[in-house]
C-alpha positions in Angstrom: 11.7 102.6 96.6 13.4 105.8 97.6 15.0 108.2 95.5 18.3 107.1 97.5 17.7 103.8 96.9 17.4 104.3 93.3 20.6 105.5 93.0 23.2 103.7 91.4 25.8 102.0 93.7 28.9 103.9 91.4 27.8 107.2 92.5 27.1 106.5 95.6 30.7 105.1 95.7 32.6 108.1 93.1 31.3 110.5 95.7 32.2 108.6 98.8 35.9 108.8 96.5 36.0 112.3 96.0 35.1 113.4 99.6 38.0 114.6 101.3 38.2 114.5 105.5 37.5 118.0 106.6 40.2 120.0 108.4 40.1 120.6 112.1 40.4 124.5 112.1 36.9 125.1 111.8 36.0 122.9 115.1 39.2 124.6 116.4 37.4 128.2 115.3 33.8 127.4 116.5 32.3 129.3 113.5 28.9 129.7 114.0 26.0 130.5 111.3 23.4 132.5 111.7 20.4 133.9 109.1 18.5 136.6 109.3 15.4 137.0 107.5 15.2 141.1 106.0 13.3 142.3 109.2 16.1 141.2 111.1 14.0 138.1 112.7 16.2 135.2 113.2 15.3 132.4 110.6 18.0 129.8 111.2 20.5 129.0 114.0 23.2 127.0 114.0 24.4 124.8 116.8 27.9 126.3 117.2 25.7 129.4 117.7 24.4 127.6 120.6 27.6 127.6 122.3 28.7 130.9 121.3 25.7 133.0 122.2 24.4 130.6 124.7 20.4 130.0 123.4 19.6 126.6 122.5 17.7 127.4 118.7 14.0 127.3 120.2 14.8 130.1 121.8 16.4 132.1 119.0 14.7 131.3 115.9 11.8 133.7 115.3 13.2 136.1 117.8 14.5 139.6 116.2 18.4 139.4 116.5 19.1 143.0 118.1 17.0 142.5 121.2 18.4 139.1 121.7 22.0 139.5 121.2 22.5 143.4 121.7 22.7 146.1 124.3 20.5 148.4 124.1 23.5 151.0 123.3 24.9 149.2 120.5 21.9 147.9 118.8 21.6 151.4 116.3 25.1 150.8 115.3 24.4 147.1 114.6 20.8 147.8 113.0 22.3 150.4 110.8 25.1 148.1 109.3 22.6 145.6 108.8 20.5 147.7 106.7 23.5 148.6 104.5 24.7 144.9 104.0 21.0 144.3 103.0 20.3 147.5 100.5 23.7 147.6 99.2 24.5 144.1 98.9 28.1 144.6 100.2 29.2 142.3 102.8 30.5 143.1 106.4 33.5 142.0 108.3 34.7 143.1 112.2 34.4 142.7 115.8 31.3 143.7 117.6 30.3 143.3 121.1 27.1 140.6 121.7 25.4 140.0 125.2 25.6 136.4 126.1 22.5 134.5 127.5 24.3 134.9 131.0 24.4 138.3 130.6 27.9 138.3 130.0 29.3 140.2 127.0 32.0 139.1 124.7 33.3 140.5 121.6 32.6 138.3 118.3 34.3 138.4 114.6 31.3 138.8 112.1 31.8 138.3 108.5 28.0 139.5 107.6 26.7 139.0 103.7 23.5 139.3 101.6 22.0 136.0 100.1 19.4 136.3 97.4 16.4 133.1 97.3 14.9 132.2 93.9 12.1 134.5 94.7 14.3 137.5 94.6 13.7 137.5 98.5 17.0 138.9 100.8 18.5 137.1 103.7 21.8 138.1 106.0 24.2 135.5 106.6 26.0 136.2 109.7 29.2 133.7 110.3 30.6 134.3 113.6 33.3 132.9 116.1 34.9 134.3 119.4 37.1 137.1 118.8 39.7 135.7 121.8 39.9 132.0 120.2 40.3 134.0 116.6 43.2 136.2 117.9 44.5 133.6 119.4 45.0 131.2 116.3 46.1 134.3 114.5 48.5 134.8 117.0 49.9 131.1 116.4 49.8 131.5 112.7 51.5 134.4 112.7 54.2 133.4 115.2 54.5 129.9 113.2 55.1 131.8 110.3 57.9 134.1 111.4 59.4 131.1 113.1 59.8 129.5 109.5 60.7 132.0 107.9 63.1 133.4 110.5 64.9 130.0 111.7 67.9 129.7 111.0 67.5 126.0 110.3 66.2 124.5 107.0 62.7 123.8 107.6 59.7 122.4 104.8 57.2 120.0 104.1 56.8 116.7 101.9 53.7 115.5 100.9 53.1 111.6 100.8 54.4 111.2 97.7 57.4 113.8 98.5 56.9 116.0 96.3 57.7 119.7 98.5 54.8 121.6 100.1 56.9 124.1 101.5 60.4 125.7 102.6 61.8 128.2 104.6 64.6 130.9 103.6 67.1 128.7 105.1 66.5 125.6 103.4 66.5 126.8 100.2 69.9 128.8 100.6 71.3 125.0 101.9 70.1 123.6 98.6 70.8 126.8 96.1 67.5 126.5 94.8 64.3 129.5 95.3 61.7 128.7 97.8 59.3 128.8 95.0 61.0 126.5 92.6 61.1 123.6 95.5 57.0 123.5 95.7 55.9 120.8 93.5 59.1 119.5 92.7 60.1 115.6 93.5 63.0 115.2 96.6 65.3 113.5 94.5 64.6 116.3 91.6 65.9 118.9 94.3 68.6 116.9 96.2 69.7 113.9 93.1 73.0 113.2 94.4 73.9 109.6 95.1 74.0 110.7 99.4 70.5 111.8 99.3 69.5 108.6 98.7 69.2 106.9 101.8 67.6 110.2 103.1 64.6 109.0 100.5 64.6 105.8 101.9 64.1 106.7 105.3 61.1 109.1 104.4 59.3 106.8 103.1 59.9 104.3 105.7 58.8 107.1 108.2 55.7 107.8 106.4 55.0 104.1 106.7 55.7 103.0 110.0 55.3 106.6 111.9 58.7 106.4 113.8 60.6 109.6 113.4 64.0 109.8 112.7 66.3 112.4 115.4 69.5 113.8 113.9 70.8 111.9 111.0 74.0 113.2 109.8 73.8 113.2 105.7 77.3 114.4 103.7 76.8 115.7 100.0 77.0 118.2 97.8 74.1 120.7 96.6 73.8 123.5 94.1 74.7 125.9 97.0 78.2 124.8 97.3 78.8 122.1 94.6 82.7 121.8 94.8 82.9 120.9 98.5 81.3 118.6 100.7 78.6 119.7 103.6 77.1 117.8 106.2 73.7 118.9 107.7 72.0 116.7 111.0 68.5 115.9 109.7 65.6 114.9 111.7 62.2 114.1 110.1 59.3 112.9 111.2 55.7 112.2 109.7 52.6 114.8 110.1 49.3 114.2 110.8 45.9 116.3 111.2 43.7 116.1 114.1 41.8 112.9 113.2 45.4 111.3 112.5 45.3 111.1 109.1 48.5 111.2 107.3 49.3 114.5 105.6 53.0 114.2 104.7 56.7 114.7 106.2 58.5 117.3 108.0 62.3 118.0 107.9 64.6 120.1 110.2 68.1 120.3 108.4 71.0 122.0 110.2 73.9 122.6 109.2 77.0 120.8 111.0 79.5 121.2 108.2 82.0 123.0 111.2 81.2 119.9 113.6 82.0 117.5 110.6 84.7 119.3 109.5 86.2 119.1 113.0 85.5 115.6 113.7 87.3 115.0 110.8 90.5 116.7 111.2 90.3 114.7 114.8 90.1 111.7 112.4 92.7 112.0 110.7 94.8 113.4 113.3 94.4 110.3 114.7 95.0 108.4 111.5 98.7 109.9 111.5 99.0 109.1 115.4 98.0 105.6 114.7 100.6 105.6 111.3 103.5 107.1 112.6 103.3 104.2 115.5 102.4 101.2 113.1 106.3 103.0 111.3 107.6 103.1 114.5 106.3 99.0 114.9 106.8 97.8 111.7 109.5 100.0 109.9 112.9 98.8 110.3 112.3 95.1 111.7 115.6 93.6 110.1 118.9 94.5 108.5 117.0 94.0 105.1 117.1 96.5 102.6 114.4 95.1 100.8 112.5 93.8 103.4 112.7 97.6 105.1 111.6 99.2 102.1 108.5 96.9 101.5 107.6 97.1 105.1 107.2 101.1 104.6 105.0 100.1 101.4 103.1 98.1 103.7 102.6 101.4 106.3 101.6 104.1 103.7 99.4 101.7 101.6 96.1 102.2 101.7 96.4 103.7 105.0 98.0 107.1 103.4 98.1 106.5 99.2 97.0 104.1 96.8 100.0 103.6 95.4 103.4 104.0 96.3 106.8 103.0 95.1 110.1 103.0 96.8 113.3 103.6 94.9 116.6 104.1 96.3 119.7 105.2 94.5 122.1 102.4 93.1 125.1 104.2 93.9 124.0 103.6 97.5 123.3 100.0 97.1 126.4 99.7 95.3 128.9 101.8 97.1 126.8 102.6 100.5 127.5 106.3 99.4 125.4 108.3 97.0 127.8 109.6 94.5 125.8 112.4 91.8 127.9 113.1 88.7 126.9 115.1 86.2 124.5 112.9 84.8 121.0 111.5 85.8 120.4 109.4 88.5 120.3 106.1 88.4 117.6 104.2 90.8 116.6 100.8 92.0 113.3 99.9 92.5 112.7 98.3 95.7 109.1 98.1 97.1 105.5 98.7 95.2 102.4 98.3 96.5 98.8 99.4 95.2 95.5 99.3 97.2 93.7 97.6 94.6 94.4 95.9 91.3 95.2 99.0 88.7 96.6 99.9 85.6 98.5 102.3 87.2 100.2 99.2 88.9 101.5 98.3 85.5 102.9 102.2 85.5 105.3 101.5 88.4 108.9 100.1 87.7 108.7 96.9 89.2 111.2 95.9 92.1 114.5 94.6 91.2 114.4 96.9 88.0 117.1 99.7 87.0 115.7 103.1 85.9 116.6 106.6 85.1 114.0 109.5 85.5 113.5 112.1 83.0 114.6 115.6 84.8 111.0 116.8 85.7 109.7 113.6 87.7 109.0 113.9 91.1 111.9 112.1 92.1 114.2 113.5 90.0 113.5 116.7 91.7 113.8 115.4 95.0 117.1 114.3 94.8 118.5 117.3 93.0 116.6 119.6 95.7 116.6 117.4 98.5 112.8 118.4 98.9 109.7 116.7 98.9 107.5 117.9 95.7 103.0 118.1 96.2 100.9 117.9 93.6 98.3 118.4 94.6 95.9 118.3 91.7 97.5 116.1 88.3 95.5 118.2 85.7 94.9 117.1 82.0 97.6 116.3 80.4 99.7 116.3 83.8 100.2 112.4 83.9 103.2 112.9 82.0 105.3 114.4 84.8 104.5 111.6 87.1 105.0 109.0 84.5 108.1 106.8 84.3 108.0 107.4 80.6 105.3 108.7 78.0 104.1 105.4 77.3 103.3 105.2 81.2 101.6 108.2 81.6 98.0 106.8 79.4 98.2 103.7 82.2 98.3 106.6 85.2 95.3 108.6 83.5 93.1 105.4 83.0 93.3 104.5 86.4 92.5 107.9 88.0 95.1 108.8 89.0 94.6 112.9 90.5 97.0 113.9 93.0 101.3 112.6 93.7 103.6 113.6 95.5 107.6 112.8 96.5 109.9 112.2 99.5 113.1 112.1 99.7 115.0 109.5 101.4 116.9 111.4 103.7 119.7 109.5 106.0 123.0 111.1 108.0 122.2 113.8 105.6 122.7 112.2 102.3 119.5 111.3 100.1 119.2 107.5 99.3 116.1 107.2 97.6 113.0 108.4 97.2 109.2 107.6 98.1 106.4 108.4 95.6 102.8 108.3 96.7 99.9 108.9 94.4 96.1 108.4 94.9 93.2 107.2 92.4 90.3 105.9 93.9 90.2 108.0 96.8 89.0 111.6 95.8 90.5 113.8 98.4 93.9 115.5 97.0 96.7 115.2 99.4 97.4 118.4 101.3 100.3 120.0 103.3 99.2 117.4 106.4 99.7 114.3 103.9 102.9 115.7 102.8 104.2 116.0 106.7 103.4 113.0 107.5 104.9 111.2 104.5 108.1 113.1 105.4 108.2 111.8 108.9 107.8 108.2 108.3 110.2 108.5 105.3 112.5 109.6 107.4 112.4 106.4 109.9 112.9 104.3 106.6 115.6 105.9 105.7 118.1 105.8 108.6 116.7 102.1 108.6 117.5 101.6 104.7 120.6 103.4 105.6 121.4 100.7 108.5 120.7 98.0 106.3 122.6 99.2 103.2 125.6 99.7 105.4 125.1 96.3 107.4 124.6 94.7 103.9 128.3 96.6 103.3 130.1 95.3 106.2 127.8 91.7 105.7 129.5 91.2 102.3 133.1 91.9 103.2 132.7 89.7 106.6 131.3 87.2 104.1 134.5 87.6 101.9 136.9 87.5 104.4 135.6 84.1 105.6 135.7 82.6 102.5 138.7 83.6 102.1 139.9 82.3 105.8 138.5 78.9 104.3 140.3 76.3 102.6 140.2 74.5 99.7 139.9 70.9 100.0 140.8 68.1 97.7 138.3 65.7 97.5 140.7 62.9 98.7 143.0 62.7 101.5 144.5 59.1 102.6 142.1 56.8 103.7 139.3 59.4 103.6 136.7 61.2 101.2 136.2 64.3 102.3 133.4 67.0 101.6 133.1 70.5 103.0 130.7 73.1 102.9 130.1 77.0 104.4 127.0 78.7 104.3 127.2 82.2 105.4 124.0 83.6 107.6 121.5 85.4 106.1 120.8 89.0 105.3 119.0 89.9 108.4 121.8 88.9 110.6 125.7 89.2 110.5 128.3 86.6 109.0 129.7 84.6 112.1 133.0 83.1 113.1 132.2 79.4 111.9 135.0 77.3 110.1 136.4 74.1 108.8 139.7 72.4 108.3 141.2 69.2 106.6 145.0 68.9 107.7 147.2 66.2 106.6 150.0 64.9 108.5 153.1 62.6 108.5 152.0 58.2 108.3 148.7 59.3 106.4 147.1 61.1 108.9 144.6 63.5 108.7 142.8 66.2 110.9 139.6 66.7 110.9 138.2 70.2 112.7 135.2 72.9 112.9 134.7 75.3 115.3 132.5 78.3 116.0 133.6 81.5 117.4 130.9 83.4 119.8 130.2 86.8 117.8 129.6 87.9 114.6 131.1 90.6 111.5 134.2 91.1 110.9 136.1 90.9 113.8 134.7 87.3 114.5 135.6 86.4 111.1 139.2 88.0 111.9 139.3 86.2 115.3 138.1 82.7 113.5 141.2 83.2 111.6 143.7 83.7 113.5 142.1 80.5 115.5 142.2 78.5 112.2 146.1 79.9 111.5 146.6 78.4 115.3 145.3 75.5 114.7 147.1 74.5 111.0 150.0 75.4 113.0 149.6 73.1 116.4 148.8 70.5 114.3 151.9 70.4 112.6 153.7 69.5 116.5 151.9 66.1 116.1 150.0 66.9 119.5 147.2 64.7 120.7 143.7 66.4 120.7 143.1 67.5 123.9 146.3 69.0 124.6 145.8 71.1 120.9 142.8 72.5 122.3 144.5 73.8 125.9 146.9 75.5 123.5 144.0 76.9 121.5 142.4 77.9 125.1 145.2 79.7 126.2 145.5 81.5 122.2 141.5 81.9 122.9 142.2 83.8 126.4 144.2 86.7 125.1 141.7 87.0 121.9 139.3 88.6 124.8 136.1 88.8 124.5 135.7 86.3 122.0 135.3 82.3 122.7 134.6 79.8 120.6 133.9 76.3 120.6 135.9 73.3 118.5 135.9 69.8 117.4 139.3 69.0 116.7 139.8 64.9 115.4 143.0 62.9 114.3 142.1 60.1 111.6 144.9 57.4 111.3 143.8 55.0 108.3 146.6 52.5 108.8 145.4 52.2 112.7 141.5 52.9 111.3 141.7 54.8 114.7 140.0 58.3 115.2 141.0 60.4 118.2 138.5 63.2 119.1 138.3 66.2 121.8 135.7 68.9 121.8 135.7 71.9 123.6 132.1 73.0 124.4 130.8 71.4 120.8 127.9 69.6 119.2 128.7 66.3 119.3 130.0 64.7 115.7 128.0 61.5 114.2 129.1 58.6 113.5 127.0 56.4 110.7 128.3 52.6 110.2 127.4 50.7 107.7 124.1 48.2 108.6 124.0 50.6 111.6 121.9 53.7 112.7 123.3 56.6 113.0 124.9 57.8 116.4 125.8 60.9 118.2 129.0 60.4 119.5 129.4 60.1 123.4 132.2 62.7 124.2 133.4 64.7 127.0 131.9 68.0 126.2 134.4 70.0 127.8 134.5 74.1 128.2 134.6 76.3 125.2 138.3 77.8 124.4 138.9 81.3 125.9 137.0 80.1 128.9 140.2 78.5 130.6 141.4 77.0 133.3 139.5 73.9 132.8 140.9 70.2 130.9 140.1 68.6 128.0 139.8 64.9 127.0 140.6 62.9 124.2 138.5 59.8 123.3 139.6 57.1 120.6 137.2 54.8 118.6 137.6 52.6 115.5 136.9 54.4 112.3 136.8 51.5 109.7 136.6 52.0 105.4 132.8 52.8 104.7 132.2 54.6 108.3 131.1 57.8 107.9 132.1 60.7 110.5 129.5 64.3 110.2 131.3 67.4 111.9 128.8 70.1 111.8 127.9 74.2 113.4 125.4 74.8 115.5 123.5 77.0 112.3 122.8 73.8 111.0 120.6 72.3 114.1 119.5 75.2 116.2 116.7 77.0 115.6 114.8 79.5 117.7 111.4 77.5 117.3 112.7 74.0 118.1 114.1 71.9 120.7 117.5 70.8 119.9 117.0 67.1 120.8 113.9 67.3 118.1 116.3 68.7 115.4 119.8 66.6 116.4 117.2 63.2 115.8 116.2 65.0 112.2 119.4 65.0 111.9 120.2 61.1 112.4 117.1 60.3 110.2 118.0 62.2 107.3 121.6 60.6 107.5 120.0 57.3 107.9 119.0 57.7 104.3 121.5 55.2 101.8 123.0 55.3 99.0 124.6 58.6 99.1 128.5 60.0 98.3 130.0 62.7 101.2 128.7 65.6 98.4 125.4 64.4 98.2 125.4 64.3 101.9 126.5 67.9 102.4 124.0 69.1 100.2 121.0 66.7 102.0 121.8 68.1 105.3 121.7 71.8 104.1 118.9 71.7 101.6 116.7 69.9 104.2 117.7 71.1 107.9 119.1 74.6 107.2 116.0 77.3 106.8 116.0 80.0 104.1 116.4 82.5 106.6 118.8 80.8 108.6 120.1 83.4 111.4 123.4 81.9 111.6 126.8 80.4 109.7 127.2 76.9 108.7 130.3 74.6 108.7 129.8 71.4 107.6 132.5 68.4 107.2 131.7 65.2 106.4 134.9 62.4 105.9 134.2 58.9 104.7 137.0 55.9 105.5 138.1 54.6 102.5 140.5 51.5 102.4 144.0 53.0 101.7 145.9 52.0 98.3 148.3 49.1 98.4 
């Protein structure tokens, strides 16, 4: 058995282990070896000296060197450096020119030294390689190495477990850290903020699959700039030698802090385009005060704040005019709205609520300066100011609360509120562009508020004169049990011109009348009574229906522009006759008892202040326990629903048994009217009762 075969299989395998692949400069260099015994006979001959001297090494070895390589006028030069390498000992390095077998000469890089045997005997080692190919990979090393170090990029190199190899100048001044105190160091020991992660990540998928990455934008901080946020463009991709083995990564970092920058400010530019046209949209959709101030809530939040709360002064809800005394000011909270679930939710005066500001908050100072108020930075300590009241100010801190500010409310000159916006969760501070903006959308909330408050005004007096317009029945009249109601539109649209009436007359009689006048505010509620006052009084002549209601027409004409329509009804228990004209109205219903329901079949005539056209009177039998339903059209119509669908939801719910005229009323409204009914009600329903003996 061979020595090689006796040797154990672990060392053959631990050496296999420690051998590393070589590199590929050498092939690249062509280095060849040559030894010379101390005559200067050739002794050995390598076969990259084949190819750079051009004898195969049957023709070289044993042959004297000078002769073979030289011309004859260099050899003394050569000869004599060879004898000093080989007394001396000192080894030999430069360029010397060598005949090639072709004849050709070329000039070679030498590094020459003396080797020693275990005899004590002397032998020159001459390495070699082409001077051309050596300048040449000089030149790239050289022009490599100013590149890196010159480059205004950030350059360097990972090895496979990404641990830094090397940077250049640049990259180091990105990441605030020496050139030398990167080498050995771990990524993530350089770069540890949370951004650089995903950078990692996508190393070491490179250095698995191969597939480079080209210009990956990465936002952090480093120890360069650690306050403020920079964004470099980083492409990476994975090196390998020339046999393709893996040898680590390469990054080329640039920074586009400028281009981010700039894209960002374009970002938010449009942001506030795209804000101040969802305030233009949304802001200021009804007459609501509330409903106005949370729909500005709704814009800012999370688009612009966090958190914000709208207050407006209760002066101005009370009075429509904001009246300062001497004292603080008293507001209202109206709107809140947070981003996210808080603690600093629980800071904000809820709506509905009645609160005084000490003199230093935010909105405080608005409406004593009539100027918006940045703070830009809350500091320790600062949550205070911003608070609604000491104990508040712990609940603002806790949530992270870091930068406020306040708006006035600004409408026809006078403030009516105020808008605070504050941030938590998002770090960036708000700045003069935050504080613009703000100001401009407050301002389209507050001529809406303003509208509102003052439509709420004019809505409450309307709504007062009506009632007062209305009158006051007594539950019994002869032969009849009566039950009236009025319910006035709601808050996003004007009190109308809708009424009811219960007249008696001479022999027991009774009238029975609603009508609706075309319009709304106050001057409808005016016109509806003067039309009421007309109608008490024509009833009084003993007239029959249709000829009440050409008088009324001709009262209507010079009322101009208003018309109106009207049910007007003479009830005569002793006849049990009812005698009925409508001019342009719903038709009334009639529920018998053992019966269904029915809408009365009348002439519909014109309504009054139209003119010119007659009116007719129709009589039917109106016995005790026959129920007559005189109604508005707020109490039907609806802008969704067909009015045939709503009039037969009508007769079904008065279908139902068992019920007095009250509980009828309050049936019909409760179940037909909606909560945001958009116009008045007046509702009459009379019962026929057997008259006393």
């Amino acid at each position: 058995m061979s020595r090689a075969e006796q040797r154990p299989r672990w060392a053959a395998d631990r050496v296999e282990s420690t051998v590393a692949e070589p590199s590929g400069l050498l092939d690249l260099l062509g280095v060849a070896a040559v030894l010379l015994e101390a005559d200067g006979r050739i002794d050995m001959w390598s076969p990259q000296a084949e190819e750079l001297f051009g004898y195969a090494g049957e023709e070289a070895v044993g042959q004297y060197a000078a002769p073979l390589l030289l011309h004859p006028e260099h050899r003394d030069a050569a000869i004599s450096l060879f004898a000093e390498v080989m007394v001396s000992g000192r080894g030999w390095a430069g360029a010397f020119p060598v005949r090639h077998k072709d004849g050709s000469t070329r000039m070679v890089e030498f590094r020459n030294m003396r080797l020693t045997d275990h005899l004590g005997d002397h032998y020159a080692l001459g390495l070699a390689t082409d001077r051309a190919t050596l300048r040449q990979v000089e030149r790239k090393v050289a022009l490599s190495t100013r590149l890196v170090s010159q480059a205004p990029v950030g350059l360097s190199v990972l090895d496979g477990e990404l641990r830094y190899l090397a940077v250049n100048p640049a990259l180091a001044r990105m990441h605030g850290l020496p050139e030398a105190e990167h080498v050995g160091r771990g990524f993530r020991e350089v770069l540890p903020g949370g951004p650089f992660s995903g950078a990692e990540s996508a190393m070491r998928e490179i250095l698995a699959t191969g597939v480079p990455v080209v210009d990956r934008q990465v936002v952090g901080r480093t120890a360069a700039d650690p306050d403020n946020d920079r964004a470099w463009a980083v492409s990476m991709y994975r090196l390998e030698d020339t046999h393709g083995h893996v040898l680590g990564i390469a990054n080329v970092v640039v920074d586009v802090t400028d281009r981010y920058e700039a894209g960002r400010r374009a970002d938010r530019a449009q942001q506030r385009l795209r804000l101040v046209a969802n305030g233009s949209a949304h802001i200021g959709t009804t007459l609501e005060v509330e409903r106005t101030a949370r729909e500005l809530a709704d814009v800012v939040v999370p688009g612009l704040a966090d958190m914000v709360a709208v207050d407006l002064l209760d002066s101005v809800l009370q009075t429509g005019r904001a009246e300062l005394d001497e004292g603080p000011a008293q507001f209202r909270a109206m709107a809140v709205k947070t981003a996210y679930p808080s603690e600093a939710g629980e800071a904000i005066v809820p709506p509905g609520c009645l609160t005084t500001y000490h003199a230093d908050h935010p909105a405080a100072h608005c409406v004593r300066t009539r100027r918006p108020l940045l703070i830009s930075h809350v500091g320790s300590g600062g949550h205070g100011r911003i608070a609604a009241d000491p104990g508040k100010a712990g609940l603002l801190a806790r949530a992270g609360v870091h930068t406020d500010m306040a708006v006035p409310l600004i409408a026809r000159d006078n403030v009516i509120g105020v808008m605070g916006l504050a941030r938590a969760r998002n770090p960036q501070p708000f700045d003069e562009d935050d504080l613009a903006l703000a100001c401009e959308l407050a301002a389209t909330a507050a001529l809406s508020i303003d509208n509102a408050v003052l439509h709420e005004h004019i809505r409450s007096a309307a709504e007062t004169l009506q009632r007062s317009l209305l009158p006051r029945l007594p539950a019994r009249h002869p032969g009849l049990e009566v039950a009236a109601r009025y319910r006035p539109a709601q808050a996003f649209s004007q009190v109308g011109g809708d009424w009811y009436d219960v007249i008696p007359l001479d022999g027991e009689r009774t009238v029975l009348t609603v009508g609706d006048v075309m319009g709304s505010g106050i001057d409808a509620a005016t016109t509806m009574g003067r039309l009421r006052t007309a109608t008490s009084t024509l009833a009084d002549l003993d007239l029959d229906p249709a000829r009440v209601l050409t008088h009324l027409d001709r009262i209507t004409l010079g009322l101009d522009p208003y018309i109106a329509t009207c049910l007007y009804a003479v009830y005569d228990p002793r006849r049990t006759r009812l005698h009925l004209a409508s001019a342009g109205h719903l038709p009334p219903v009639l529920v018998r008892a053992g019966r269904p329901p029915e809408l009365l079949d009348l002439p519909t005539g014109v309504p009054l202040g139209v003119g010119g056209a007659p009116f007719d009177t129709t009589t039917i039998a109106l016995s005790p326990g026959d129920q007559l339903v005189l109604y508005t059209d707020g109490l039907v119509e609806t802008r969704d629903d067909p009015i045939d669908d709503r009039l037969d939801a009508l007769l079904r719910l008065l279908a139902e048994a068992g019920s007095t005229v009250e509980e009828t009323c309050d049936r019909l409204l409760g179940r037909l009217r909606h909560s945001t009914g958009h116009d008045d009600v007046a509702l009459l329903v009379a019962r026929a009762q057997p008259l006393a003996p």
